[in-house]
DRENDRENVEX-605069 format. One record per residue (C-alpha): residue in three letters; y, x, z. Coordinates in steps of 0.05 Angstrom, whole numbers, plus 5000, padded with zeros to 4 digits. Layout:
 rest   c2   c1   c3
  Ala    Y    X    Z
...
REM end
This chain:
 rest   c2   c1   c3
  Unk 2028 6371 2862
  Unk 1969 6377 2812
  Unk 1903 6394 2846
  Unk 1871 6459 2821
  Unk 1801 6424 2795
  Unk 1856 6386 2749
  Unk 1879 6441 2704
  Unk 1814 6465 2689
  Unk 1794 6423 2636
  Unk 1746 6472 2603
  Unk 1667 6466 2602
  Unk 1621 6514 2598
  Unk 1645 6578 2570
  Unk 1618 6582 2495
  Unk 1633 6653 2473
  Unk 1663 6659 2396
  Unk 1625 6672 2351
  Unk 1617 6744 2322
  Unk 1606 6732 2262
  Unk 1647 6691 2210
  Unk 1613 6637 2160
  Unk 1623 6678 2090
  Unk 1649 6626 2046
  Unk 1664 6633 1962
  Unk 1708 6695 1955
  Unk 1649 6726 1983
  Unk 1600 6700 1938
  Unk 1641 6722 1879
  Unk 1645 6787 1908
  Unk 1570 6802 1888
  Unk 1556 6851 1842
  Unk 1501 6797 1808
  Unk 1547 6737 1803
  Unk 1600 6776 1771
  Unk 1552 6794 1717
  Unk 1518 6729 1705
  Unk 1596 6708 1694
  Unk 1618 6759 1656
  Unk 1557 6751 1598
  Unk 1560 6672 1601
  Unk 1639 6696 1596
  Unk 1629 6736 1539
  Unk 1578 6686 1495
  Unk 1632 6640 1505
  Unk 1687 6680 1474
  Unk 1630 6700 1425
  Unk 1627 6627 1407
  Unk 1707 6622 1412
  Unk 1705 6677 1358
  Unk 1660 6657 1310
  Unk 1688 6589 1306
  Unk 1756 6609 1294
  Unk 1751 6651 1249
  Unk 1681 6650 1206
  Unk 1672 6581 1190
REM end
């Protein structure tokens, strides 16, 4: 028979945190990011552009 004090094998009790670490998808999910893409987005397709089909 296993002893009681045996199956306990936890430590103290850490509680979860509440909390969850915000990772990338929520970085891209700011309003300022997304614009900072979008006009570095857009001078490249500028560029795109203009070297297809001016020179």
């Amino acid at each position: 028979m296993i002893a009681p004090e045996m199956l306990d094998t936890s430590r103290d009790h850490v509680p979860a945190p509440t909390e969850e670490p915000r990772g990338c998808l929520f970085a891209l999910s700011q309003p300022p990011l997304m614009i900072f893409l979008a006009v570095i987005g857009c001078l490249l397709l500028m560029a795109a552009v203009h070297d297809l089909f001016l020179l």
